[in-house]
C-alpha positions in Angstrom: 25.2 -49.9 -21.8 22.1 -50.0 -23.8 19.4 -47.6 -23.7 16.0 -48.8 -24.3 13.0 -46.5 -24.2 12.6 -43.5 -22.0 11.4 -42.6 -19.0 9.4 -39.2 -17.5 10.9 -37.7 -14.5 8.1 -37.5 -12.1 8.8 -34.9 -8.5 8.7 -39.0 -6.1 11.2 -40.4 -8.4 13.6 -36.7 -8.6 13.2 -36.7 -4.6 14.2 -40.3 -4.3 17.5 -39.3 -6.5 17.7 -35.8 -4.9 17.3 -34.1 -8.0 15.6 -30.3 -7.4 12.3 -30.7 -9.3 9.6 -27.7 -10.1 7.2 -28.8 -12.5 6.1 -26.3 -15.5 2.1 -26.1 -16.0 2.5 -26.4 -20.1 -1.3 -24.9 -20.4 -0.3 -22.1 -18.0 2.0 -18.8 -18.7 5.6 -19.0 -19.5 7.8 -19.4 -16.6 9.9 -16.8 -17.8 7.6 -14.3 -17.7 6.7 -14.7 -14.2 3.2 -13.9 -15.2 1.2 -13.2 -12.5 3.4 -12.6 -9.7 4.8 -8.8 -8.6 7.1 -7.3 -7.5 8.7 -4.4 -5.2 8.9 -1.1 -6.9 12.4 -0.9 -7.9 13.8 1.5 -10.8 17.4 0.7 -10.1 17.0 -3.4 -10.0 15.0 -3.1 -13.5 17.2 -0.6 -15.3 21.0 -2.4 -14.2 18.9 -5.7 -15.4 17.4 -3.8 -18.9 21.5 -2.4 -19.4 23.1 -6.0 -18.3 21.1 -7.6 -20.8 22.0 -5.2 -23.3 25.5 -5.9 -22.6 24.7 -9.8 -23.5 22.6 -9.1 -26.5 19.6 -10.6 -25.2 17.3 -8.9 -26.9 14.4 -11.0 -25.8 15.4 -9.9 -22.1 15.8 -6.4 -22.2 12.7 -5.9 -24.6 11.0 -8.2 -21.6 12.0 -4.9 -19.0 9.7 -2.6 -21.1 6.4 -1.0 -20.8 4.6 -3.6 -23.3 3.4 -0.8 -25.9 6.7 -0.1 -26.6 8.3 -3.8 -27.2 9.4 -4.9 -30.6 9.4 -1.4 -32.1 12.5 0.7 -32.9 15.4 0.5 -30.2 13.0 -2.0 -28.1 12.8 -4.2 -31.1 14.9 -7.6 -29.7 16.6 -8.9 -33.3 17.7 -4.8 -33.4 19.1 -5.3 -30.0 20.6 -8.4 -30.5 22.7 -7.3 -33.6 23.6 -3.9 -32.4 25.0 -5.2 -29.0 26.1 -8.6 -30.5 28.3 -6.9 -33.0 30.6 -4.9 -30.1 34.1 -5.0 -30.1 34.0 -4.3 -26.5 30.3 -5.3 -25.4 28.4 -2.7 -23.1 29.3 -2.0 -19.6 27.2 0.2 -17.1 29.6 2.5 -15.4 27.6 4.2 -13.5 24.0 4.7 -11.5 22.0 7.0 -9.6 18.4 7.3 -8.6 17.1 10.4 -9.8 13.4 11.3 -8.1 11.0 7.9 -7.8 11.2 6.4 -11.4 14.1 8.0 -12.6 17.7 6.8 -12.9 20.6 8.3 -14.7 23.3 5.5 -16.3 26.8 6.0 -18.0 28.1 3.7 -19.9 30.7 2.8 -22.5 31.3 0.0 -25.5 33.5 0.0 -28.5 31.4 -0.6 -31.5 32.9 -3.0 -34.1 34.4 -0.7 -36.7 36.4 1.0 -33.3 34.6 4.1 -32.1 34.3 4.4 -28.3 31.5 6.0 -27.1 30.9 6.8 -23.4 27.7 7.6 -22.9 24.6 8.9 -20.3 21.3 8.8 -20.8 18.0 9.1 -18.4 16.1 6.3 -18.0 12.2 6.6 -17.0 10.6 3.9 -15.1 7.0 3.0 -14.9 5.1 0.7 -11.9 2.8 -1.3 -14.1 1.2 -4.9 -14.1 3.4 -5.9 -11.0 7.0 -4.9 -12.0 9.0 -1.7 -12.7 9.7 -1.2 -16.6 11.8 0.9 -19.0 9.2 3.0 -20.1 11.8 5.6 -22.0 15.0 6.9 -22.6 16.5 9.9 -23.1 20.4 10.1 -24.4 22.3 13.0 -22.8 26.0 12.4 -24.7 27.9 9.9 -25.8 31.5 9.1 -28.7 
């Protein structure tokens, strides 16, 4: 079979296929962002989803889950994240949560690092209500190897 040319997928012709279609405004925000839209206040949703992506490396998630002032810098910055969590023996795994007052939530947690050392950790994790959606807007390491 030859292929000649190439054709746009339009939302008549997906439908007429039954192919799911939702087009992307390419002037308009990112998609990922879900700029504009908000969301319920919910400290433990935000920080399992900031520790889960942690756990993938995805630095570009998790620095997504905090306050924006505090993106890209230090332990928020995402190539940091990426290579610190990427570079596990045993990648990151939330153990534990537990609301702690509104905004507050206490995680454990444990990884291997690459050279060996096990560290179970805990740390308290503050939550802030801005622009729409609960962020990581610190966190404070109680223990951990």
């Amino acid at each position: 079979m030859a292929f000649q040319g190439i054709a746009w997928l339009t939302a008549a012709k997906a439908q007429t296929v039954g192919i799911t279609y939702d087009a992307i405004d390419e002037d308009g925000p990112d998609p990922a962002s879900e700029a504009g839209k908000t969301f319920p206040h919910d400290p433990m949703g935000t920080v399992t989803a900031f520790y889960s992506a942690l756990a993938a490396a995805d630095g570009e998630t998790a620095s997504a889950l905090v306050i924006p002032e505090k993106r890209g810098q230090g332990p928020f910055n995402e190539a940091s994240i990426h290579a610190f969590f990427g570079a596990m023996s045993q990648p990151l795994k939330l153990t534990g949560t537990a609301l702690r007052g509104n905004d507050d939530v206490r995680v454990s947690y444990q990884y291997v690092t690459s050279d060996g050392r096990r560290c179970q950790g805990r740390a308290d994790v503050q939550t802030t209500y801005a622009f729409g959606k609960t962020l990581v807007s610190r966190i404070k390491a109680l223990d951990g190897f």
